[in-house]
N, CA, C and O atoms as CSV, one atom per row, in Angstrom:
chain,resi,resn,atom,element,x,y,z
A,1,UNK,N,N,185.020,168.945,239.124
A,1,UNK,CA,C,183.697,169.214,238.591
A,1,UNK,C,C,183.873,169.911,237.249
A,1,UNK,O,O,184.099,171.120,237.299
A,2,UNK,N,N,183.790,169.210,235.822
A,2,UNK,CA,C,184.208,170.042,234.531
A,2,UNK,C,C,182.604,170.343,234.292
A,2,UNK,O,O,181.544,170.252,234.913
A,3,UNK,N,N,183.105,170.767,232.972
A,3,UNK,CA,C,181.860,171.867,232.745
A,3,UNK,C,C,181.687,170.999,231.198
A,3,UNK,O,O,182.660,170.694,230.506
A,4,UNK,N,N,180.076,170.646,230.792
A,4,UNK,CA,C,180.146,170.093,229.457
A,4,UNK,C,C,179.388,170.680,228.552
A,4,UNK,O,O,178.244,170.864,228.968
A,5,UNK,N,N,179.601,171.083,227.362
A,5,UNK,CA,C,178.973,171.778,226.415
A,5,UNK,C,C,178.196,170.676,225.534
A,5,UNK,O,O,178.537,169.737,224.815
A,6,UNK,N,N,176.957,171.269,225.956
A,6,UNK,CA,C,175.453,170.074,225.186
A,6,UNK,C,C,174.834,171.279,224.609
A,6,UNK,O,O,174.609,172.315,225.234
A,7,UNK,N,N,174.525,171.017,223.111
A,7,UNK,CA,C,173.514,171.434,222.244
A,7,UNK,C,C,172.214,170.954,222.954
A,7,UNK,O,O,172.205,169.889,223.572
A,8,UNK,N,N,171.257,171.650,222.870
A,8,UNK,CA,C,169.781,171.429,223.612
A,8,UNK,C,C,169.265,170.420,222.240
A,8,UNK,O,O,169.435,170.817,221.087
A,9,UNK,N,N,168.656,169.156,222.534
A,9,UNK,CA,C,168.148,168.226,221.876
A,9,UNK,C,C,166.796,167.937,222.114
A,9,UNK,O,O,166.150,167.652,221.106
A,10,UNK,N,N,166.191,167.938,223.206
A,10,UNK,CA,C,164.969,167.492,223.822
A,10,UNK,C,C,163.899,168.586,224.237
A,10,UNK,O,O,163.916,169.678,223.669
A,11,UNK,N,N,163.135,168.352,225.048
A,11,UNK,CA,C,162.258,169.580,225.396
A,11,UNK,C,C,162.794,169.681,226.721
A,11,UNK,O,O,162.229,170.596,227.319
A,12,UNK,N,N,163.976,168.893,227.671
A,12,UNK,CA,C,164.119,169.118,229.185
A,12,UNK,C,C,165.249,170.325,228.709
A,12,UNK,O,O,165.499,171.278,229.446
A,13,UNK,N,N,165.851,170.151,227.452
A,13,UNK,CA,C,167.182,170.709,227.308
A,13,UNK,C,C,166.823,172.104,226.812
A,13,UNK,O,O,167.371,173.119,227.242
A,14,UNK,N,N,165.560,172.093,225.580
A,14,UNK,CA,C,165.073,173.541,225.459
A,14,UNK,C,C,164.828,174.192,226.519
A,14,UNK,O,O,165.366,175.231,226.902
A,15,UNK,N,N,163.850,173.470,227.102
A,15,UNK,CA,C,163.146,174.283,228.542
A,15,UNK,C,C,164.668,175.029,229.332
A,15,UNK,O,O,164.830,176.249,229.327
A,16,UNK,N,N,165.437,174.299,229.818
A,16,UNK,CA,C,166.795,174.800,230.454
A,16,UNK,C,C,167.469,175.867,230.043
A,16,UNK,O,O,167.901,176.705,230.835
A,17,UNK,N,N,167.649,175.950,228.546
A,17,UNK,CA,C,168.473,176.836,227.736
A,17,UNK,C,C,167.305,177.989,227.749
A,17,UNK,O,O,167.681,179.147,227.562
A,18,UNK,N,N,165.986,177.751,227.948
A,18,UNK,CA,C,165.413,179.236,227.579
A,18,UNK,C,C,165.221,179.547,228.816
A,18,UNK,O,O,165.104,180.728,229.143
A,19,UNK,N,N,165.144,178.363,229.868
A,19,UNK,CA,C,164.332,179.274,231.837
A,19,UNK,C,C,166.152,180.352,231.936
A,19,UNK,O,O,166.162,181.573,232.090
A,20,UNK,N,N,167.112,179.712,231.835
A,20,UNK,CA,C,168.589,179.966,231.928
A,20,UNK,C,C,168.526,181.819,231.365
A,20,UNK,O,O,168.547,182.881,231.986
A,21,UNK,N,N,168.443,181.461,229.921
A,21,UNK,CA,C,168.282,182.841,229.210
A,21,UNK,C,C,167.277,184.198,229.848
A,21,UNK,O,O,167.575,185.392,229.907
A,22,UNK,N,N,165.997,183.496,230.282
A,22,UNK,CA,C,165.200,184.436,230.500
A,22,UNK,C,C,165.280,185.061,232.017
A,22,UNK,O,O,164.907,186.157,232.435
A,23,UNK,N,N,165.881,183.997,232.659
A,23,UNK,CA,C,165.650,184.620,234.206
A,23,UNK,C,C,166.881,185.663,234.137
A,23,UNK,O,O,166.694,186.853,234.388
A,24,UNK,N,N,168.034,185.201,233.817
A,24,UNK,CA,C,169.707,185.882,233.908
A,24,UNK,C,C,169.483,187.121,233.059
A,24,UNK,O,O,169.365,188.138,233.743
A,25,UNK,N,N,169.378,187.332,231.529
A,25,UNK,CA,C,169.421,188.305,230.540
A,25,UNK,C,C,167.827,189.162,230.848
A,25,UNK,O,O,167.750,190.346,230.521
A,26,UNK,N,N,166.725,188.525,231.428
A,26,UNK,CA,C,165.883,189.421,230.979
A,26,UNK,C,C,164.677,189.929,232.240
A,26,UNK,O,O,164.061,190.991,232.322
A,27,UNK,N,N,164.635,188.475,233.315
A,27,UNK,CA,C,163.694,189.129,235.153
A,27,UNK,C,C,164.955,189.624,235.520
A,27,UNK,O,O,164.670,190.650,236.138
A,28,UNK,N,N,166.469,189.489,235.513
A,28,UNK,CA,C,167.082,190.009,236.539
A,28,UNK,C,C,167.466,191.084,236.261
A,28,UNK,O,O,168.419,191.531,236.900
A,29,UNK,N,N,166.870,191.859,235.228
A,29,UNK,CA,C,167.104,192.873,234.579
A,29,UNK,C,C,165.734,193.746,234.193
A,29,UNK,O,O,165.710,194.749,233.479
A,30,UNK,N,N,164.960,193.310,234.641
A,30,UNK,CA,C,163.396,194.047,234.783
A,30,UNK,C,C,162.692,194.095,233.652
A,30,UNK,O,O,161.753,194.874,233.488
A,31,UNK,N,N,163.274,192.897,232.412
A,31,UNK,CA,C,162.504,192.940,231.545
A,31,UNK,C,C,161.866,191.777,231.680
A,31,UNK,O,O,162.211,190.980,232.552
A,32,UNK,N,N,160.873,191.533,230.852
A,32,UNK,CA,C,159.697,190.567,230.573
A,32,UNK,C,C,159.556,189.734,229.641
A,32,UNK,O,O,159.094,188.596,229.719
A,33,UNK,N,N,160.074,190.457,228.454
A,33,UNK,CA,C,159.742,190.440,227.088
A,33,UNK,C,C,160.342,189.099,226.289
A,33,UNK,O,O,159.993,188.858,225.134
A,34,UNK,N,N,161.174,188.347,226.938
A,34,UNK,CA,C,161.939,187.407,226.585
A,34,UNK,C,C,160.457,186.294,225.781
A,34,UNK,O,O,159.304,186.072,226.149
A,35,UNK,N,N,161.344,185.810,224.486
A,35,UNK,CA,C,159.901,185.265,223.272
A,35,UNK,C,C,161.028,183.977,223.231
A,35,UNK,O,O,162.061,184.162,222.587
A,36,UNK,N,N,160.802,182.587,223.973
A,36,UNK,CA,C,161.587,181.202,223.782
A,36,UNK,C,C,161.218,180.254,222.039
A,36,UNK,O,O,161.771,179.250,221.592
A,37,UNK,N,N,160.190,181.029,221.490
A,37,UNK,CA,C,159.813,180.572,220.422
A,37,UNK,C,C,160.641,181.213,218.971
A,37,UNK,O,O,160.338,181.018,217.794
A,38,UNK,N,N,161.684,181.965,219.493
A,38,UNK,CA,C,162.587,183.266,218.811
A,38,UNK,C,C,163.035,182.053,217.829
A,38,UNK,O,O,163.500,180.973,218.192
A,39,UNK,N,N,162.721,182.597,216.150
A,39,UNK,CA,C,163.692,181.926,215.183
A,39,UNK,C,C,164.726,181.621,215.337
A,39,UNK,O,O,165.031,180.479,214.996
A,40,UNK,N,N,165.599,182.376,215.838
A,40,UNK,CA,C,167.034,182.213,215.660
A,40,UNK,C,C,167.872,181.200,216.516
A,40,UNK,O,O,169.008,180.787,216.286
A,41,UNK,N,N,167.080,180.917,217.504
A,41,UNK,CA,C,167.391,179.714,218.242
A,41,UNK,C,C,167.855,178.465,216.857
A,41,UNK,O,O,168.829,177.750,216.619
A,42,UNK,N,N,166.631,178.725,216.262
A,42,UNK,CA,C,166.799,177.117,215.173
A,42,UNK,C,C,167.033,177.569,213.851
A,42,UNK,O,O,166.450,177.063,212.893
A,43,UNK,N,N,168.231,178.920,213.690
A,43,UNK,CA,C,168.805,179.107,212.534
A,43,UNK,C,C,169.419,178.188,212.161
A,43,UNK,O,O,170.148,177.657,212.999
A,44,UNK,N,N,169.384,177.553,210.618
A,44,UNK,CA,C,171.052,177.056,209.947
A,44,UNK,C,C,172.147,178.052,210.216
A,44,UNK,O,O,172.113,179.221,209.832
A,45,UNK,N,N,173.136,177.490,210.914
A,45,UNK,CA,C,174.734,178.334,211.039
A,45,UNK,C,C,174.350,178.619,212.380
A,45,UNK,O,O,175.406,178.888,212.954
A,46,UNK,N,N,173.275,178.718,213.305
A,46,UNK,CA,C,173.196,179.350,214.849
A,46,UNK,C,C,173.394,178.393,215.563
A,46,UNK,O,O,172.747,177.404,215.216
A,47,UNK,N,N,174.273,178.208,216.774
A,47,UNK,CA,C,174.282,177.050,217.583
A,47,UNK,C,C,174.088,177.052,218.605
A,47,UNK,O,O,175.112,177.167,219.279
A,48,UNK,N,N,172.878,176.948,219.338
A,48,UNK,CA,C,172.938,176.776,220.728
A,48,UNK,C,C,173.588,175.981,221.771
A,48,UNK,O,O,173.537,174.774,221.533
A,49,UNK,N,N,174.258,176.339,222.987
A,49,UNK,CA,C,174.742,175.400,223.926
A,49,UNK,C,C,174.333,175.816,225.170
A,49,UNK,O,O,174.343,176.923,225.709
A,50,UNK,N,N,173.830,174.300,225.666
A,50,UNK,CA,C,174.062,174.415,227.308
A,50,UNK,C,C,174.845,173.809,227.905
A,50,UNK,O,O,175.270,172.742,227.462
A,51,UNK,N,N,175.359,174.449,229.376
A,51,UNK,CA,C,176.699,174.474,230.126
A,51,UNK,C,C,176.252,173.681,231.211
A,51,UNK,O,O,175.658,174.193,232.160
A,52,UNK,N,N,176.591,171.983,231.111
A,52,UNK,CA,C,176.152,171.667,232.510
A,52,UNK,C,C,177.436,170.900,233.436
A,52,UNK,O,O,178.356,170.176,233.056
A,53,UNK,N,N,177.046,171.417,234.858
A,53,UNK,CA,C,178.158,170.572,235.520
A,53,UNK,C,C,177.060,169.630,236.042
A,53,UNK,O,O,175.848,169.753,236.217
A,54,UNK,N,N,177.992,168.598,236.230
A,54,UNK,CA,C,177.324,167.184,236.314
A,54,UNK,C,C,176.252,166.941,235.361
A,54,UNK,O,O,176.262,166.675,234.159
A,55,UNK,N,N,175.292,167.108,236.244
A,55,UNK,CA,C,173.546,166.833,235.569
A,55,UNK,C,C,173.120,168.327,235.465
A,55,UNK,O,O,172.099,168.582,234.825
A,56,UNK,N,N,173.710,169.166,235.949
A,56,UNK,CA,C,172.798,170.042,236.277
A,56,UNK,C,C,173.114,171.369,235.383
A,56,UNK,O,O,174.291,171.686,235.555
A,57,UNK,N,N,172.434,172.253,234.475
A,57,UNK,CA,C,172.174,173.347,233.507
A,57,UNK,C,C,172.797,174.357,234.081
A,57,UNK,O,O,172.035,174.863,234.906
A,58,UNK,N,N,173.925,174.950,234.038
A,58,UNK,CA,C,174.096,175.873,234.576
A,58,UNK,C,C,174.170,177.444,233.643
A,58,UNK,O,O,173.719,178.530,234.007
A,59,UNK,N,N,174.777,177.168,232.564
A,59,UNK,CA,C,174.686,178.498,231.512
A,59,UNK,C,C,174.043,177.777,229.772
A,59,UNK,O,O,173.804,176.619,229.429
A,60,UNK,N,N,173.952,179.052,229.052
A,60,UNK,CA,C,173.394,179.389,228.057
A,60,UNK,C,C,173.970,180.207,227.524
A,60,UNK,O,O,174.407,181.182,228.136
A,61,UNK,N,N,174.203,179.948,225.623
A,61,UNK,CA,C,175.011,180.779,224.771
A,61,UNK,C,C,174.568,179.969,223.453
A,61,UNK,O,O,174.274,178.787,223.271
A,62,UNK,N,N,174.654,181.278,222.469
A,62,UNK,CA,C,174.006,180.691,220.849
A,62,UNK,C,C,175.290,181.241,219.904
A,62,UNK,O,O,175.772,182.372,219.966
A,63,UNK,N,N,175.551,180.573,219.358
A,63,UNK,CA,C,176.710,181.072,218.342
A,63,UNK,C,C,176.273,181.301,217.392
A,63,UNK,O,O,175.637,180.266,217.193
A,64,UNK,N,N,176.078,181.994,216.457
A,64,UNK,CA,C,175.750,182.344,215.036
A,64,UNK,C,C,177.044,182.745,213.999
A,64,UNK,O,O,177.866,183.623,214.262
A,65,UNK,N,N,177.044,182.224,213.229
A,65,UNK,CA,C,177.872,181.989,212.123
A,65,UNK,C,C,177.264,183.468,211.120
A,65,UNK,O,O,176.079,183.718,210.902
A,66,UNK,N,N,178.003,183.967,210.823
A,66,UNK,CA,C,177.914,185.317,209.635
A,66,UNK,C,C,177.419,184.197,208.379
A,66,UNK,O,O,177.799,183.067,208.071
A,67,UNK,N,N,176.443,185.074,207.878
A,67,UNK,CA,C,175.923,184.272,206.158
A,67,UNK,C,C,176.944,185.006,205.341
A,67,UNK,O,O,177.132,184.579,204.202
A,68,UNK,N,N,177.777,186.267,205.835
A,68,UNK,CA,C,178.026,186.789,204.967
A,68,UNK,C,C,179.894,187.036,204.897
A,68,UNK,O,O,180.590,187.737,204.163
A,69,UNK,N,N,180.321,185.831,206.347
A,69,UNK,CA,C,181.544,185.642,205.975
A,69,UNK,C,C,181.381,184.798,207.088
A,69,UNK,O,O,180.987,185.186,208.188
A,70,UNK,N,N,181.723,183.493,206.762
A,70,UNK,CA,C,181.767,182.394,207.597
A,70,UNK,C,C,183.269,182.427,208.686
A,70,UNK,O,O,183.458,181.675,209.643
A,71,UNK,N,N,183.829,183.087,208.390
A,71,UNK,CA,C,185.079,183.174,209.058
A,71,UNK,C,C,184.909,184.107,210.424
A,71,UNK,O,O,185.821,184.113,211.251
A,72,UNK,N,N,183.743,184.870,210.621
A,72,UNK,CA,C,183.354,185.461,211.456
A,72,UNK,C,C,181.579,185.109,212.159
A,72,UNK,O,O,180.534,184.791,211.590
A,73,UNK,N,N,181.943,185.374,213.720
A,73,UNK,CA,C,180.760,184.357,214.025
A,73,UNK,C,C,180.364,185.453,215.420
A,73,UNK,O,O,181.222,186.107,216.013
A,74,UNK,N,N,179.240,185.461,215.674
A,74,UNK,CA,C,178.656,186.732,216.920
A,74,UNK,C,C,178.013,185.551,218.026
A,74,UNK,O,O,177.158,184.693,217.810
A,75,UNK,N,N,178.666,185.818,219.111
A,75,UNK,CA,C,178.216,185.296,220.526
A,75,UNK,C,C,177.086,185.957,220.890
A,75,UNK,O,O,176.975,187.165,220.684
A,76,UNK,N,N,175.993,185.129,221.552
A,76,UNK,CA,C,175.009,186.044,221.545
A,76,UNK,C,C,174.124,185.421,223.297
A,76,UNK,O,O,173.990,184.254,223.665
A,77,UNK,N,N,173.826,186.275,223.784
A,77,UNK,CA,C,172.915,185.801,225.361
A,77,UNK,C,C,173.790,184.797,226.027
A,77,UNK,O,O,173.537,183.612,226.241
A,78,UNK,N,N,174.644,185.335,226.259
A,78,UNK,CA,C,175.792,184.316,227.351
A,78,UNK,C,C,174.854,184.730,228.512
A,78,UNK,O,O,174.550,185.907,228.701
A,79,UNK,N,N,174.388,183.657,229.318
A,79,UNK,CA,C,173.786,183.400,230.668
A,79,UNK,C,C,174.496,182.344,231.377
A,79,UNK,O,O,174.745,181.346,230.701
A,80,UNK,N,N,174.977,182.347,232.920
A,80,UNK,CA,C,175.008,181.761,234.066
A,80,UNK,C,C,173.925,182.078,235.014
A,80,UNK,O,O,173.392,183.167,235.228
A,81,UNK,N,N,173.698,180.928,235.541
A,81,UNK,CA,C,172.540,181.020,236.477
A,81,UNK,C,C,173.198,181.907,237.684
A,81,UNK,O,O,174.387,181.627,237.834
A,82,UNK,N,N,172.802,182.723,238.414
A,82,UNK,CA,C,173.571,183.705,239.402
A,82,UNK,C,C,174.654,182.970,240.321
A,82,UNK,O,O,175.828,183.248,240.566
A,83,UNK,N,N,173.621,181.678,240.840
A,83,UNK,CA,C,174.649,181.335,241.378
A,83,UNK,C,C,176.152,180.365,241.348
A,83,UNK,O,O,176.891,179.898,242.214
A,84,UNK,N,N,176.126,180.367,240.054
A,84,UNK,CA,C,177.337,179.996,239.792
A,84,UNK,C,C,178.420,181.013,238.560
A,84,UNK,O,O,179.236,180.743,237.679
A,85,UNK,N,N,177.825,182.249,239.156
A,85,UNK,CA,C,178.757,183.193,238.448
A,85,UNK,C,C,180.103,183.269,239.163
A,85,UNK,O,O,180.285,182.471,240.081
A,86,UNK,N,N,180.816,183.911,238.930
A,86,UNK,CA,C,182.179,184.260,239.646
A,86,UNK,C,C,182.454,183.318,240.463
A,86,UNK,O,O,182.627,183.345,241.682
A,87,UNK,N,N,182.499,182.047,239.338
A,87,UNK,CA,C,183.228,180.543,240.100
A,87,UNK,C,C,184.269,180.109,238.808
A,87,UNK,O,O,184.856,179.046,239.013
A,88,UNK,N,N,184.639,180.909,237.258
A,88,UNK,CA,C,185.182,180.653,236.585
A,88,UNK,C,C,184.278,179.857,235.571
A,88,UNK,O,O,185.067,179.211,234.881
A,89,UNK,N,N,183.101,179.624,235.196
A,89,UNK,CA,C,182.427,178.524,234.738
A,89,UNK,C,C,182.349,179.436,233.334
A,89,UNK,O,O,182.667,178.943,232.252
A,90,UNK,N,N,181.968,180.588,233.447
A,90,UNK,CA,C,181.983,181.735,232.397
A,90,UNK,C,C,183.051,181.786,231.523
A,90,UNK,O,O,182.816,181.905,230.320
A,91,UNK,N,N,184.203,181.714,231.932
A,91,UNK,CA,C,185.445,181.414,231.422
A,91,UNK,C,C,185.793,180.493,230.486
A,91,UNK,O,O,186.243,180.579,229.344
A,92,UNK,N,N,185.433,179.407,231.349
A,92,UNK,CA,C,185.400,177.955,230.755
A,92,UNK,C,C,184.582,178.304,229.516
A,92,UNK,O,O,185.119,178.599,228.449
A,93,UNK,N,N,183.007,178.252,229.733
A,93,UNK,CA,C,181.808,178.336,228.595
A,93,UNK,C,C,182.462,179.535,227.551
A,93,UNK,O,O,181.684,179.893,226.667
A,94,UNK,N,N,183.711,180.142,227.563
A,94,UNK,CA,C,183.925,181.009,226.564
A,94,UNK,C,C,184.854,180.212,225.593
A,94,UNK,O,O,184.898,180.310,224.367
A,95,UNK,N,N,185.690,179.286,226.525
A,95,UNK,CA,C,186.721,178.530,225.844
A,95,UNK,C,C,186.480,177.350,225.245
A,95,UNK,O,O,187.150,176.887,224.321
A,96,UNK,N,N,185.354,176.753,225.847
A,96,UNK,CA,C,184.367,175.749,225.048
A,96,UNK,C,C,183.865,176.211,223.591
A,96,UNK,O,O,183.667,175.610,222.535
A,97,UNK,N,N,183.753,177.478,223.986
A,97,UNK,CA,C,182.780,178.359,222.413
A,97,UNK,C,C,183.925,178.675,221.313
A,97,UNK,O,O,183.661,179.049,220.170
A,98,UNK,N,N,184.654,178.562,221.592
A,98,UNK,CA,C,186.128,179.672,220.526
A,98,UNK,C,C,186.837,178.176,220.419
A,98,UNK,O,O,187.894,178.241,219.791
A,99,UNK,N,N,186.545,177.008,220.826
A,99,UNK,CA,C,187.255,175.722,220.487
A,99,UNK,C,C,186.001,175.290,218.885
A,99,UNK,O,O,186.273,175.138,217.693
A,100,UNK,N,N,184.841,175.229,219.537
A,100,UNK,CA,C,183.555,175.058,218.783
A,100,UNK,C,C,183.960,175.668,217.557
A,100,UNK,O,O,184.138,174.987,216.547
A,101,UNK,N,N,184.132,177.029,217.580
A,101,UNK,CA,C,184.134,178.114,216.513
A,101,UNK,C,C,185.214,177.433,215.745
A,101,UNK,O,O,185.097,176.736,214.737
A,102,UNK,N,N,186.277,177.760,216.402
A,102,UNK,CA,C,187.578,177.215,215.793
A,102,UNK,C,C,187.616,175.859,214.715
A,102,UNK,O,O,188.331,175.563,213.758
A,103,UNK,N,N,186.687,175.339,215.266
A,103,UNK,CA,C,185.920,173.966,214.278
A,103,UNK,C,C,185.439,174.223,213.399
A,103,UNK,O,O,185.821,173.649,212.379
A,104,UNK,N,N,184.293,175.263,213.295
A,104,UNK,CA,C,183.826,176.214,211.765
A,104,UNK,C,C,184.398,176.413,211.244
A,104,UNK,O,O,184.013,176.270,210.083
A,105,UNK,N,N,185.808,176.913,211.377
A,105,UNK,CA,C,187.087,177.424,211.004
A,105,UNK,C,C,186.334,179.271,211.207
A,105,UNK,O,O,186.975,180.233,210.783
A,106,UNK,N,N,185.764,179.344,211.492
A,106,UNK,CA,C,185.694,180.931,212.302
A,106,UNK,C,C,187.214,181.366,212.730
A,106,UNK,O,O,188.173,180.740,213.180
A,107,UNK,N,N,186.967,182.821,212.354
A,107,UNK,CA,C,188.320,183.361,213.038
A,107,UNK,C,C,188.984,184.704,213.766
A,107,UNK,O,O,190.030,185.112,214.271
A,108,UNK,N,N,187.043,185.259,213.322
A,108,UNK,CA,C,186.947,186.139,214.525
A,108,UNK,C,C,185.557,186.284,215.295
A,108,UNK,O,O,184.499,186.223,214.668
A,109,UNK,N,N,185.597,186.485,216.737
A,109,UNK,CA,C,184.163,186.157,217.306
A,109,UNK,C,C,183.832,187.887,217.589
A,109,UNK,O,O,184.682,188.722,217.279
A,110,UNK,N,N,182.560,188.272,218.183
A,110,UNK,CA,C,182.151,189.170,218.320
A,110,UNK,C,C,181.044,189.172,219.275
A,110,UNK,O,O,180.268,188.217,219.260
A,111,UNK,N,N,180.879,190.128,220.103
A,111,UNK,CA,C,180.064,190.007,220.903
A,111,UNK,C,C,179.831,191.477,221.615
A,111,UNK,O,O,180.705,192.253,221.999
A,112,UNK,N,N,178.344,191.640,221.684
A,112,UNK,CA,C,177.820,193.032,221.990
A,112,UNK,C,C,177.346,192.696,223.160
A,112,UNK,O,O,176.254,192.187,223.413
A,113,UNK,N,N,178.406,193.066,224.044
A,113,UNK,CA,C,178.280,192.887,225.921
A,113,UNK,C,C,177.423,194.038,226.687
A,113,UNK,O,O,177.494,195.266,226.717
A,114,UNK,N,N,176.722,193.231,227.191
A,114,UNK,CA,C,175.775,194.464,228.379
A,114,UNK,C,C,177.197,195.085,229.007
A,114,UNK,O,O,178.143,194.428,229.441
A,115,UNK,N,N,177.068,196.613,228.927
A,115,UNK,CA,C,177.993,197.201,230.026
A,115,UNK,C,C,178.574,196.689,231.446
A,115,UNK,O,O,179.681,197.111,231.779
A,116,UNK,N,N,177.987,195.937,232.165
A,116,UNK,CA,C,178.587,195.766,233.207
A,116,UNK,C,C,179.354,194.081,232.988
A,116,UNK,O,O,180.044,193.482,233.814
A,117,UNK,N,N,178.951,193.626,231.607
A,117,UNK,CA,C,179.954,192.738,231.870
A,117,UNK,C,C,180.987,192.902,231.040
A,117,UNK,O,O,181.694,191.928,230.783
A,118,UNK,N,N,181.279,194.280,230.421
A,118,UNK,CA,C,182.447,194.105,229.224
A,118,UNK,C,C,183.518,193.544,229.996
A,118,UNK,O,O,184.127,192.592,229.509
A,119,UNK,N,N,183.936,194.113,231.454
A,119,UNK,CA,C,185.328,193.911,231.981
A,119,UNK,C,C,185.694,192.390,232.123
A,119,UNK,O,O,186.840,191.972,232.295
A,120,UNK,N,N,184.215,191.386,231.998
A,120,UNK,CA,C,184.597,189.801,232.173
A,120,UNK,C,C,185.076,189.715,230.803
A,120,UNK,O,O,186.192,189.208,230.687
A,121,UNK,N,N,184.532,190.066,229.808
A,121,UNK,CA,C,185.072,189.548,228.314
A,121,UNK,C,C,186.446,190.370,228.441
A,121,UNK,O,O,187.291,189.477,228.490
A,122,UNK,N,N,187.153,191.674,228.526
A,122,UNK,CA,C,188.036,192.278,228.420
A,122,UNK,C,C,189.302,191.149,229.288
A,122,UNK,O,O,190.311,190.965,228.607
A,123,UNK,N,N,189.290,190.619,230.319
A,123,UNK,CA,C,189.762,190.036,231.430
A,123,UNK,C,C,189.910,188.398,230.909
A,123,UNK,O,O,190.647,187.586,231.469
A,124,UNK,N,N,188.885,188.039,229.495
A,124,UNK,CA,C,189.148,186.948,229.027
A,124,UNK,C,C,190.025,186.665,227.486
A,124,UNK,O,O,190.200,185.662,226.794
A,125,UNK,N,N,190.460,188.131,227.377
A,125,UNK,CA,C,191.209,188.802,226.115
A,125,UNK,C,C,190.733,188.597,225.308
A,125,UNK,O,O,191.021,187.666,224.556
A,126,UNK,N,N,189.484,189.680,225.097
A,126,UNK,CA,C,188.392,189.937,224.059
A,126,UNK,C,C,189.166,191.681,223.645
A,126,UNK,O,O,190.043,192.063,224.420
A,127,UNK,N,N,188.935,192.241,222.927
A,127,UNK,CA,C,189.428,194.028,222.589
A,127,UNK,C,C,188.032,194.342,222.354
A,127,UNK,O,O,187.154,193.778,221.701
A,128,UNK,N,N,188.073,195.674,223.247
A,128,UNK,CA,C,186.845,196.401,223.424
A,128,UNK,C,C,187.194,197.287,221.583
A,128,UNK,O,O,188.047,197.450,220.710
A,129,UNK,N,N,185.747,197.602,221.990
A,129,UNK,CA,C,185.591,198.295,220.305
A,129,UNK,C,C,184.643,199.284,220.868
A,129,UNK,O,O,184.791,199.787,221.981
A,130,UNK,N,N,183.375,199.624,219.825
A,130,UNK,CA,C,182.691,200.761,219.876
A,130,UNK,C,C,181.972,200.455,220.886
A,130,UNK,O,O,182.114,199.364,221.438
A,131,UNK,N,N,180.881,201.562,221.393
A,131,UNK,CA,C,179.551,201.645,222.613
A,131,UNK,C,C,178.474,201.227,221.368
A,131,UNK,O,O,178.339,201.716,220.247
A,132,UNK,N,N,177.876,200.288,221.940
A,132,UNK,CA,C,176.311,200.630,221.003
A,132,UNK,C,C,175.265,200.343,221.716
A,132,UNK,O,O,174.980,199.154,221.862
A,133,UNK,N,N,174.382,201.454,222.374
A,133,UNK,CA,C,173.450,201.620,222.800
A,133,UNK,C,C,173.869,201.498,224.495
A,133,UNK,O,O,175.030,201.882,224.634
A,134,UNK,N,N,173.373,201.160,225.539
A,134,UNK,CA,C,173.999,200.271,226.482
A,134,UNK,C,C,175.010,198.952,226.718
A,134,UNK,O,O,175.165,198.148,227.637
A,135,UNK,N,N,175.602,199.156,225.426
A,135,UNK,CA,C,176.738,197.789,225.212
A,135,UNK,C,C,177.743,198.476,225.259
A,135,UNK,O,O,177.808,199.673,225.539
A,136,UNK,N,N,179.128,197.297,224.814
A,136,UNK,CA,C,179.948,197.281,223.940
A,136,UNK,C,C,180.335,196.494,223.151
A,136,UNK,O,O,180.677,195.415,223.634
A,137,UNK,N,N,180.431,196.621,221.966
A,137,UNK,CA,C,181.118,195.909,220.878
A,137,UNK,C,C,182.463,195.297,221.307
A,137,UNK,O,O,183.406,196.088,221.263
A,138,UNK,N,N,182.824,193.642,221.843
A,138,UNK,CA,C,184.095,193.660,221.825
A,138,UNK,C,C,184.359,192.164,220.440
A,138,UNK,O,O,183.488,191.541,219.833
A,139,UNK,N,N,185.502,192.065,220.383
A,139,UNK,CA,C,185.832,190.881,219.660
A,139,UNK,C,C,187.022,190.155,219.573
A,139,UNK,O,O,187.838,191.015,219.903
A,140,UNK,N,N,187.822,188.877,219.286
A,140,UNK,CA,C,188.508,188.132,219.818
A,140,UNK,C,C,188.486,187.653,218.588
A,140,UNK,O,O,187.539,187.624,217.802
A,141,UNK,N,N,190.108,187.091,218.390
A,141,UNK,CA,C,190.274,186.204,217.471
A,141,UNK,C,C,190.790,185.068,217.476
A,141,UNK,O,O,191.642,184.877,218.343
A,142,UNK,N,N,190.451,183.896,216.494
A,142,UNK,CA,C,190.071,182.851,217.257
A,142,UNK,C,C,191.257,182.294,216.817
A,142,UNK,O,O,191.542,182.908,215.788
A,143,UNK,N,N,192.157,181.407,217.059
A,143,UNK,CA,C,193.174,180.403,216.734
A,143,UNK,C,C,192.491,179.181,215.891
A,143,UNK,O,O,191.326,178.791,215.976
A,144,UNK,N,N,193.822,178.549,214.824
A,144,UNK,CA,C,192.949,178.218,213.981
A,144,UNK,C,C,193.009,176.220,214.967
A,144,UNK,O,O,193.894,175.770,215.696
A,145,UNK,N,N,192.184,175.808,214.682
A,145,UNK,CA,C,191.904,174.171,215.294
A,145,UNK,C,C,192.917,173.291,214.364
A,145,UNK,O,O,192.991,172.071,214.514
């Protein structure tokens, strides 16, 4: 069962990438506030992907490219649907993303992890960095493609 990285194209594929985002990052976490109409979804340089096995949507992640050094790029709302967390799919959807990047020619990624998941990025050899706010700053560098 592999895992395939699809850019959202359609409205079945938006709808997926934002129900994905909002239930995981923002009801299972007691917020509300999640806005699917958010610019940055449809930045130039931002890339959205969804993670599906077979047919079916399982995670969500937006890559954004730095305007202000293309060689560096920020991971942003990594979501798995709950129940296919801690099956390795997370893993995968990281190595899918740093192959992607690696294509930009990006060459370092970054990512401001909710606290309780720094230890999955740390465990996927990311280097922790500063606290900011309820995060942490970690980042990874990317091999070149």
């Amino acid at each position: 069962m592999g895992l395939r990285q699809v850019a959202p194209q359609d409205d079945s594929g938006w709808k997926a990438y934002h129900a994905i985002r909002q239930l995981v990052l923002y009801e299972l976490r007691g917020r509300h506030d999640y806005d699917p109409a958010h610019p940055d979804d449809h930045t130039v340089g931002n890339f959205p992907f969804l993670y599906y096995v077979d047919h079916l949507p399982i995670g969500a992640v937006r890559l954004d490219l730095s305007a202000a050094d293309p060689a560096i790029a920020t991971v942003r709302m990594v979501a798995i649907l709950p129940q296919h967390q801690r099956r390795g799919f997370g893993t995968t959807m990281l190595q899918a993303l740093e192959l992607f990047a690696a294509g930009k020619e990006v060459r370092e990624l970054k990512v401001l992890a909710a606290g309780d998941a720094a230890t999955f990025y740390e465990r996927c050899g990311w280097k922790p960095g500063k606290a900011v706010g309820n995060g942490l700053l970690l980042t990874k560098s990317v091999a070149a493609s």
